[in-house]
Residue frames as qw, qx, qy, qz and C-alpha x, y, z in Angstrom:
[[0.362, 0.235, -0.657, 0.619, 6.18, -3.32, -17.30],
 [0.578, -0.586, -0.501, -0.268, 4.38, -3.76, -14.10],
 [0.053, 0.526, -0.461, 0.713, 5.83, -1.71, -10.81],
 [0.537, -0.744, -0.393, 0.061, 5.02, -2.24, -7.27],
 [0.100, 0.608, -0.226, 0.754, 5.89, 1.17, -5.23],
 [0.591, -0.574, -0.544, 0.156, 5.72, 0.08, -1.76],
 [0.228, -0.822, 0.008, -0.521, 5.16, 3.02, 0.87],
 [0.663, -0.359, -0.520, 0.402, 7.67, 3.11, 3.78],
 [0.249, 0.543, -0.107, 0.795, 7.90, 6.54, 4.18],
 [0.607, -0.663, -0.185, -0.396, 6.03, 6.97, 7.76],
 [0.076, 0.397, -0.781, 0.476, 7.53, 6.68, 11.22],
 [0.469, -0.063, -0.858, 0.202, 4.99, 4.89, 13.13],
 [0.115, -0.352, 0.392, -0.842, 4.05, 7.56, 15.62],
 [0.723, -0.205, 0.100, -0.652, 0.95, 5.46, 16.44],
 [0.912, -0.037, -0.400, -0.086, 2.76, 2.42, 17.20],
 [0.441, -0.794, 0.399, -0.129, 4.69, 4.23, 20.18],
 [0.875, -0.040, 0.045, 0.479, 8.01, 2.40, 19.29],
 [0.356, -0.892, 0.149, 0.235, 11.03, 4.30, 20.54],
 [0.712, -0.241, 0.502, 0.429, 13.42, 2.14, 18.61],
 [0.061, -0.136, 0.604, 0.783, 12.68, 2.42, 15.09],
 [0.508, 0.196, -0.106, -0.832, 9.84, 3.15, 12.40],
 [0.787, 0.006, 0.360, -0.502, 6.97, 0.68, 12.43],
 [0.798, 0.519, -0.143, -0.271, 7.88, -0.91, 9.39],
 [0.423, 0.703, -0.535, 0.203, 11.39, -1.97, 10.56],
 [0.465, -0.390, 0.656, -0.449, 10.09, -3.84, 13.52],
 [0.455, 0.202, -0.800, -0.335, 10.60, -7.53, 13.24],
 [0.734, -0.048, 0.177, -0.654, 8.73, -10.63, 13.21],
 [0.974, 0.186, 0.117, 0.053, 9.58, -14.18, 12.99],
 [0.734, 0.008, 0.280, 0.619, 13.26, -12.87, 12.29],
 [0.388, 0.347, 0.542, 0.660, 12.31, -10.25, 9.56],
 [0.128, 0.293, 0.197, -0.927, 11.11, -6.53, 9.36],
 [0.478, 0.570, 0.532, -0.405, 7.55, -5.97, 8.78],
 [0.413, 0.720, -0.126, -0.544, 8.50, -4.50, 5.67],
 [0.065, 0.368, -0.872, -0.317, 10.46, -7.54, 4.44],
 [0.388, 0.339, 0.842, -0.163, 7.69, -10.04, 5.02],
 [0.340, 0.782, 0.214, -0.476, 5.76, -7.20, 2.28],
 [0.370, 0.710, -0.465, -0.377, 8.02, -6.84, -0.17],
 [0.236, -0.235, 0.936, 0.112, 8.72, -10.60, -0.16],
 [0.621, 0.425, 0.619, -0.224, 5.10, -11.09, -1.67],
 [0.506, 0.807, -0.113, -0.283, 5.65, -8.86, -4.83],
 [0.092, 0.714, -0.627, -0.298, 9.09, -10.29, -5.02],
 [0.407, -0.103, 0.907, 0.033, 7.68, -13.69, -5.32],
 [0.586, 0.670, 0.380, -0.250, 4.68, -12.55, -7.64],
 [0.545, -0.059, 0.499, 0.671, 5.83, -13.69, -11.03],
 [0.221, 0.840, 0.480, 0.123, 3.62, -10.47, -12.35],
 [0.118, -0.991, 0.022, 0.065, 5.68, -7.93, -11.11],
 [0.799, 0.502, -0.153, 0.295, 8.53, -6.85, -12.83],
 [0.607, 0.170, -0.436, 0.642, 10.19, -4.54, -10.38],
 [0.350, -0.775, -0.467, 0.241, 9.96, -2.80, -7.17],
 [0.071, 0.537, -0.238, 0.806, 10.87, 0.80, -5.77],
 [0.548, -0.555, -0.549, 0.300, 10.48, 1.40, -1.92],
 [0.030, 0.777, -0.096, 0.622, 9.82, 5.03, -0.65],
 [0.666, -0.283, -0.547, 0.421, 11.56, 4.98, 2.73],
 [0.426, -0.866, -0.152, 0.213, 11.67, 7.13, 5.74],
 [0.450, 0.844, -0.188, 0.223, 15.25, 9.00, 5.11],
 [0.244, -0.706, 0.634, -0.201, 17.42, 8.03, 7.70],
 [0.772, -0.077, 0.607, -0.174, 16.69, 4.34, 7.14],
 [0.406, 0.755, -0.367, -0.361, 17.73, 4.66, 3.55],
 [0.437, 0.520, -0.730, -0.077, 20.54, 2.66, 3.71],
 [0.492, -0.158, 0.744, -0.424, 19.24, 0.35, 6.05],
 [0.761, 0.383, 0.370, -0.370, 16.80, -0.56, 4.01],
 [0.367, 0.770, -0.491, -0.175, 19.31, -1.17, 1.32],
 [0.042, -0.429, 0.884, -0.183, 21.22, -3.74, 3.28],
 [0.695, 0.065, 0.501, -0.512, 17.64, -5.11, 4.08],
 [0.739, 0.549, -0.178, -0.348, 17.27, -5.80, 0.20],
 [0.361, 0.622, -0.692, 0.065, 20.96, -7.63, -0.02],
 [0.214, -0.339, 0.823, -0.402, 20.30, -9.56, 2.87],
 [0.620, 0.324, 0.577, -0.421, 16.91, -10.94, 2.19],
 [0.321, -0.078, 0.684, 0.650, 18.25, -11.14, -1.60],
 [0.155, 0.676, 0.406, -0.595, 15.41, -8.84, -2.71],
 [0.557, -0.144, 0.409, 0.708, 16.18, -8.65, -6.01],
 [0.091, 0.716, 0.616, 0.315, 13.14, -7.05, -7.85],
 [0.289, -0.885, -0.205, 0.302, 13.71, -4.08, -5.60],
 [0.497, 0.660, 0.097, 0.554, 15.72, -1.06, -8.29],
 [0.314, 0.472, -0.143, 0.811, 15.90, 1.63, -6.02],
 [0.383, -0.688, -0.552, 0.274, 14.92, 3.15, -2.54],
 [0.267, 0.518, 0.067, 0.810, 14.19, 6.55, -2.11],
 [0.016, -0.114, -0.706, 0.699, 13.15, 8.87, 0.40],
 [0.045, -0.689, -0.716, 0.100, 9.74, 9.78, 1.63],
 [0.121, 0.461, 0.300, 0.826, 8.29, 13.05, 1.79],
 [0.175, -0.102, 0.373, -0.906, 6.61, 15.49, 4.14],
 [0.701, 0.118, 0.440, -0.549, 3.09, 13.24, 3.92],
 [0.737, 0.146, 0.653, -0.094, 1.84, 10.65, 2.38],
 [0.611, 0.712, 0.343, 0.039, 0.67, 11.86, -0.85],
 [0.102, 0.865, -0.481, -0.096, 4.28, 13.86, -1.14],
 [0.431, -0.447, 0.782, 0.059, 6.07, 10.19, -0.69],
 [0.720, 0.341, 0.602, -0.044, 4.04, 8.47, -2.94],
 [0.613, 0.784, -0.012, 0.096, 4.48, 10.87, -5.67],
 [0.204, -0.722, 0.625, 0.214, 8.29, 11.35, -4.75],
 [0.593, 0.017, 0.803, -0.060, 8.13, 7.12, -5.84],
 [0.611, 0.614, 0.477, -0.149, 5.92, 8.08, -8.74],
 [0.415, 0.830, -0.360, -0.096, 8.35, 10.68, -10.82],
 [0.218, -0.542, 0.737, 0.340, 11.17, 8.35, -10.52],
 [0.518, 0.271, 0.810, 0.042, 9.18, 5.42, -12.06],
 [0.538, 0.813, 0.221, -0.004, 7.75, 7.89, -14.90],
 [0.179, 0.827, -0.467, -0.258, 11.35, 9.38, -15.48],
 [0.377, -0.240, 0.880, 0.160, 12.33, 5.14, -15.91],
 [0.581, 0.333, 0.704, -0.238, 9.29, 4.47, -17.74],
 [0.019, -0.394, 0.483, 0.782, 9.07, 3.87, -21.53],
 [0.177, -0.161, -0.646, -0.724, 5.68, 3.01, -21.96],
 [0.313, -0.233, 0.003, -0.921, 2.66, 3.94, -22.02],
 [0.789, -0.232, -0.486, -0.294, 1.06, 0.86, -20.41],
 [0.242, 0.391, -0.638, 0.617, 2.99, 0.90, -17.67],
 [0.557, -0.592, -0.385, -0.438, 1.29, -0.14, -14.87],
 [0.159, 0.328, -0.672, 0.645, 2.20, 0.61, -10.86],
 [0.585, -0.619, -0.443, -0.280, 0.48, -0.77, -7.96],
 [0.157, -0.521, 0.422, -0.725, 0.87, 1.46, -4.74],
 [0.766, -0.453, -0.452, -0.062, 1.14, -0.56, -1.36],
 [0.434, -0.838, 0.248, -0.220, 1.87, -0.26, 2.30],
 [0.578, 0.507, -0.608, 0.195, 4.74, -1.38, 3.14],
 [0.164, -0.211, 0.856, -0.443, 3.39, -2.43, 6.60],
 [0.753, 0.209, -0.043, -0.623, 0.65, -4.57, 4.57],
 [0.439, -0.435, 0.784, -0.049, 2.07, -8.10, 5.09],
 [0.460, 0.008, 0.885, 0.078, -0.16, -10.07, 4.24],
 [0.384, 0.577, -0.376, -0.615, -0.74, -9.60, 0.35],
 [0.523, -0.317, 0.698, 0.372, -0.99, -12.34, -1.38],
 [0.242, -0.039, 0.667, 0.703, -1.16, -13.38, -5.27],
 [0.219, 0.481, 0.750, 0.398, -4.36, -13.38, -6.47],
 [0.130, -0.857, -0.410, 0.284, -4.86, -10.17, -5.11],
 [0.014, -0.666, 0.324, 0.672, -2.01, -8.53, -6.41],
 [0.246, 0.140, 0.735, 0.616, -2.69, -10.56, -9.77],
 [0.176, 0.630, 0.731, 0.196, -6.22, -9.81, -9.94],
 [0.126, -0.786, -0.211, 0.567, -5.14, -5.99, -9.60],
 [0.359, -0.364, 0.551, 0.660, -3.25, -6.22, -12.44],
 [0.039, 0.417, 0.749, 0.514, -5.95, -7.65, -15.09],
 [0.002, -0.864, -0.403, 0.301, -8.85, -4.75, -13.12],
 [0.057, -0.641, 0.299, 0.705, -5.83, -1.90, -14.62],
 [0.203, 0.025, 0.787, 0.582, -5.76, -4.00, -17.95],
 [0.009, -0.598, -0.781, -0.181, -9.69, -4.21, -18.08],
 [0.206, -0.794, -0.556, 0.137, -10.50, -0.64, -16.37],
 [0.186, 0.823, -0.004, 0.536, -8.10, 1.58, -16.06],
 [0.115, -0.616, 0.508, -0.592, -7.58, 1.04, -12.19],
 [0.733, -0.323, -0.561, -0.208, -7.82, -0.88, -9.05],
 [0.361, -0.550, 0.252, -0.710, -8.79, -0.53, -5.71],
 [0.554, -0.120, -0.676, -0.471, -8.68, -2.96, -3.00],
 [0.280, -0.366, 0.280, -0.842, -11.00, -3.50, -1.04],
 [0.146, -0.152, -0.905, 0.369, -12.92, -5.51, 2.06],
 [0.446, -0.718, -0.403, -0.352, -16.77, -5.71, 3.02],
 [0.026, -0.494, 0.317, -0.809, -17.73, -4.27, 5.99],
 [0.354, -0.188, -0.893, 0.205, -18.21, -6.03, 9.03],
 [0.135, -0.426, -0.516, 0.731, -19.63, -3.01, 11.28],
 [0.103, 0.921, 0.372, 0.053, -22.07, 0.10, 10.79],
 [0.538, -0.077, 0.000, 0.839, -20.95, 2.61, 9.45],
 [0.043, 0.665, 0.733, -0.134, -21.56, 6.21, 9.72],
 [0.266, 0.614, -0.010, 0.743, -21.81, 9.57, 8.45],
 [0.306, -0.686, -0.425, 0.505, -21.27, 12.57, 10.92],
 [0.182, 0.868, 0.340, 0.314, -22.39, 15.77, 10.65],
 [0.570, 0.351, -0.359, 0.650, -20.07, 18.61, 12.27],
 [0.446, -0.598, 0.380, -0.547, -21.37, 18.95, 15.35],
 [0.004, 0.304, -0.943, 0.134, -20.57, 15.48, 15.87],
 [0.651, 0.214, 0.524, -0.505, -24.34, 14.44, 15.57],
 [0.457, -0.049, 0.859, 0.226, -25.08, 11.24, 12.84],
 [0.211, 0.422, -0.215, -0.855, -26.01, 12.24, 9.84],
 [0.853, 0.121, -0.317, -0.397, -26.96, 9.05, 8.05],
 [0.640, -0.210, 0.739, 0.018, -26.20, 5.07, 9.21],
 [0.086, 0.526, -0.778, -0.333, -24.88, 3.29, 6.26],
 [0.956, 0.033, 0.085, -0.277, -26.47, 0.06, 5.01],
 [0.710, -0.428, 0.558, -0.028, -23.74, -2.30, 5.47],
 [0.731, 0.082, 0.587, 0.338, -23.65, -4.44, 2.94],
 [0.600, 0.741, 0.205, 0.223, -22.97, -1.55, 0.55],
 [0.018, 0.966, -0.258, 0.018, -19.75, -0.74, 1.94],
 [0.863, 0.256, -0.209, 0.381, -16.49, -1.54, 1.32],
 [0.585, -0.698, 0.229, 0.343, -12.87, -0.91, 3.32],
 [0.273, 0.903, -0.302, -0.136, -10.21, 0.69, 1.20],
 [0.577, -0.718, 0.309, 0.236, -7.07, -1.10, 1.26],
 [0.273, 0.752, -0.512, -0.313, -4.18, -1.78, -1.22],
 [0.225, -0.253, 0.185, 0.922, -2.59, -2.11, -2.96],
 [0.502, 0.736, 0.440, -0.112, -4.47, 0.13, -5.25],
 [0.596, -0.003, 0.599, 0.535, -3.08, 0.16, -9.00],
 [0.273, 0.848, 0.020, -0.454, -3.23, 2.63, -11.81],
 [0.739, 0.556, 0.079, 0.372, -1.78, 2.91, -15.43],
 [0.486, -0.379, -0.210, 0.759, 1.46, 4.83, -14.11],
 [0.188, 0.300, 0.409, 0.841, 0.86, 7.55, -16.97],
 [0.365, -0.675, -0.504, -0.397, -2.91, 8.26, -15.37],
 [0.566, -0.721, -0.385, 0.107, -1.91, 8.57, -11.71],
 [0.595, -0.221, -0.075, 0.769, 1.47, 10.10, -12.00],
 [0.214, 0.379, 0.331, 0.837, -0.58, 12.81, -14.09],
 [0.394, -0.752, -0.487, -0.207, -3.05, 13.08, -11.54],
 [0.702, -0.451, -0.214, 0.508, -0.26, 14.13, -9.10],
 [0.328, 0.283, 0.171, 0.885, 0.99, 16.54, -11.47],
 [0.018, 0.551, 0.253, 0.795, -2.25, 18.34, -11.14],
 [0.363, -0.857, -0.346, -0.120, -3.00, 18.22, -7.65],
 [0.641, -0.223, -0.009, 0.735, 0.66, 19.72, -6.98],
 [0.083, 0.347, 0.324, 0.876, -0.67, 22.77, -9.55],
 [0.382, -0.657, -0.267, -0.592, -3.83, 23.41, -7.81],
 [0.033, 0.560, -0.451, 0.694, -2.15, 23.24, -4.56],
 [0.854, -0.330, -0.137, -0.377, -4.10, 20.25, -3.28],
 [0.283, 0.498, -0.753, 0.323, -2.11, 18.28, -0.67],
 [0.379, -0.357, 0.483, -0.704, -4.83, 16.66, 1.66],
 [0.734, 0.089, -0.572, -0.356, -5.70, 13.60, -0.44],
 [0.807, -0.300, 0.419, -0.290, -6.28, 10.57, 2.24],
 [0.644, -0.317, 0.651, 0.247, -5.09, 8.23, -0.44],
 [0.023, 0.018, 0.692, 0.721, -4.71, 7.60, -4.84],
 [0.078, 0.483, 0.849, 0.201, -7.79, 6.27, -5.08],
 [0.126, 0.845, 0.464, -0.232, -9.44, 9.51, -4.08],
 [0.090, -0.693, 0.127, 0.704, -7.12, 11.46, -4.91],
 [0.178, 0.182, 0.800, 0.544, -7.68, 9.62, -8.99],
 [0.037, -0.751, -0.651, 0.108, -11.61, 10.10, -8.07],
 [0.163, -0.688, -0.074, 0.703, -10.97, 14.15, -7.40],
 [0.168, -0.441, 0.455, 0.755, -9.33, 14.17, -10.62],
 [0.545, 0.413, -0.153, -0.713, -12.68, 12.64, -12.73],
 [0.292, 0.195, -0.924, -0.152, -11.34, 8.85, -12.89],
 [0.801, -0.226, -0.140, -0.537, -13.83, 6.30, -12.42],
 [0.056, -0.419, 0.896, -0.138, -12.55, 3.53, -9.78],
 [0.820, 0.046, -0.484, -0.303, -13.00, 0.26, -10.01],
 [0.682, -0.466, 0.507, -0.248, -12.86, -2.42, -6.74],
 [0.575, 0.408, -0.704, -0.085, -10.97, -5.37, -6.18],
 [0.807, -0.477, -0.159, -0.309, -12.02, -8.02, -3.68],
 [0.254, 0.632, -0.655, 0.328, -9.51, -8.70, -1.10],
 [0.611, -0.235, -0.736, 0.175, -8.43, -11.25, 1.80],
 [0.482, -0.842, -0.098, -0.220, -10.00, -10.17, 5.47],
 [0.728, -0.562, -0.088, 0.383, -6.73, -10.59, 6.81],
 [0.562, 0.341, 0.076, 0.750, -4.90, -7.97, 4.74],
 [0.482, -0.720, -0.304, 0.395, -4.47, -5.85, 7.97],
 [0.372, 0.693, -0.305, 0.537, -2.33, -2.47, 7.48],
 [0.683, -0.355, -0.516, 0.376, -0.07, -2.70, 10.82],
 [0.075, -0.797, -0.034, -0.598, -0.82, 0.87, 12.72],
 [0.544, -0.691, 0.307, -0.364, -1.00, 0.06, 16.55],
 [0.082, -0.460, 0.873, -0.141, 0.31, -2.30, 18.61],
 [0.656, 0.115, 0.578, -0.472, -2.55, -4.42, 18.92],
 [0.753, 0.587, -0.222, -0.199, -1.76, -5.10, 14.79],
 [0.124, 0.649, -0.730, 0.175, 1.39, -5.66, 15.21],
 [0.442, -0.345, 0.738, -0.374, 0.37, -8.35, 17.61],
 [0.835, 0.251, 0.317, -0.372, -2.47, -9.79, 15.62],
 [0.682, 0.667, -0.273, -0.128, -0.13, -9.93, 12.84],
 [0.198, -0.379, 0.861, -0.275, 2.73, -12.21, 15.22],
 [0.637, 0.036, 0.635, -0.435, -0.43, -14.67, 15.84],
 [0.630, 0.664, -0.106, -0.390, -1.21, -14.70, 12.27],
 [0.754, 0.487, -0.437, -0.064, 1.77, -16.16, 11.49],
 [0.318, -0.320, 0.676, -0.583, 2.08, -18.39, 14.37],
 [0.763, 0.244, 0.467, -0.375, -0.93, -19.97, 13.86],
 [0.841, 0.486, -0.134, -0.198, 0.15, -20.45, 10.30],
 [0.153, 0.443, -0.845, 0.258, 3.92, -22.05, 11.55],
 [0.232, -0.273, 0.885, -0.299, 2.06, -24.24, 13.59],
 [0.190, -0.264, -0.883, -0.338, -0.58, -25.74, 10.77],
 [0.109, 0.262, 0.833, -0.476, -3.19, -24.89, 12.78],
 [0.385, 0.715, 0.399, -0.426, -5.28, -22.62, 10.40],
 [0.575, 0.217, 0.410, 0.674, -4.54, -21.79, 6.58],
 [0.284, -0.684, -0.337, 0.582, -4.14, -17.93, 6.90],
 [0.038, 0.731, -0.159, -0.663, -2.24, -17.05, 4.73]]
């Protein structure tokens, strides 16, 4: 069985909308988060979905599913006091559904539009072949280390870095166990799975993604991610 756990559990706070959480702000018609969950529900790999939602949007997001005929989508739950509390909140239901040990879940934003197959396929065969997958984007810019007085510790050589982004996929059994133990040792500060697998002794493995799989934080996403599919309504570029 193959999961996708999409992450909606965030309000937005950095996309200064008054109205409603980031993910719920439409585009073309549709909330950001439908345009997302409409890739996985078209990817004949994935078997079914879960969505960790903000908690008052619950049943919104419910109706969202019925309307947009979502069907892949089992259950919506809520979110959790951070990230890494929402994700696993997502993760024990899926291991208390889950009856085998191959199981495999791939963790995405749920304001990550633009997803598209071979990326979420080729995550799938990296878990089959590795154990995990991670995915991720060269780096266009310099990057750098700082030291804590805010002075540069080392400049990066470019072309050996990579940009995190998702989804990033695990055997559910491996990641849901990893959760277990940073919940025991009181760890709660993880940035995202992938390190938070890494912490736990797991070797990750990359997966090459598309430059336009944006995650939509500010407005200035939000916008790019209008233009995006604009430009692809009017033929003018093949975007997506």
């Amino acid at each position: 069985m193959v999961y996708s756990l999409i992450f909606a559990g965030g309000v937005g706070q950095r996309m200064n909308s008054k109205a409603k959480p980031k993910q719920f702000l439409e585009v073309h018609g549709e909330p950001i988060i439908v345009h997302t969950i409409k890739r996985f529900q078209c990817n004949k790999s994935i078997d079914k979905i879960i969505v960790v939602c903000v908690k008052p949007y619950i049943q919104y997001m419910k109706q969202l599913a019925i309307k947009f005929q979502l069907s892949k989508i089992i259950e919506v739950i809520p979110g959790g006091e951070t990230g890494q509390e929402s994700i696993f909140n997502g993760l024990d239901y899926l291991n208390n559904l889950s009856q085998h040990e191959d199981d495999i879940v791939l963790i995405h934003d749920g304001v990550r539009p633009i997803i598209d197959d071979d990326t979420i396929n080729n995550n799938i065969e990296c878990v089959k072949k590795n154990g995990n997958a991670v995915t991720v984007y060269n780096a266009i810019e310099t990057i750098v280390l700082l030291n804590n007085d805010g002075s540069v510790a080392k400049v990066e050589n470019r072309k050996d870095c990579r940009v995190a982004r998702a989804p990033q996929s695990f055997y559910l059994k491996d990641i849901f166990g990893s959760h277990i133990k940073a919940i025991k040792d009181g760890k709660k500060d993880f940035i995202d799975s992938a390190m938070l697998m890494q912490y736990y002794g797991a070797k990750i493995f990359t997966v090459q993604g598309p430059a336009n799989n944006i995650k939509i934080t500010t407005p200035m996403d939000f916008f790019l991610f209008k233009a995006i599919l604009d430009a692809k309504e009017n033929e003018q570029i093949n975007v997506l």
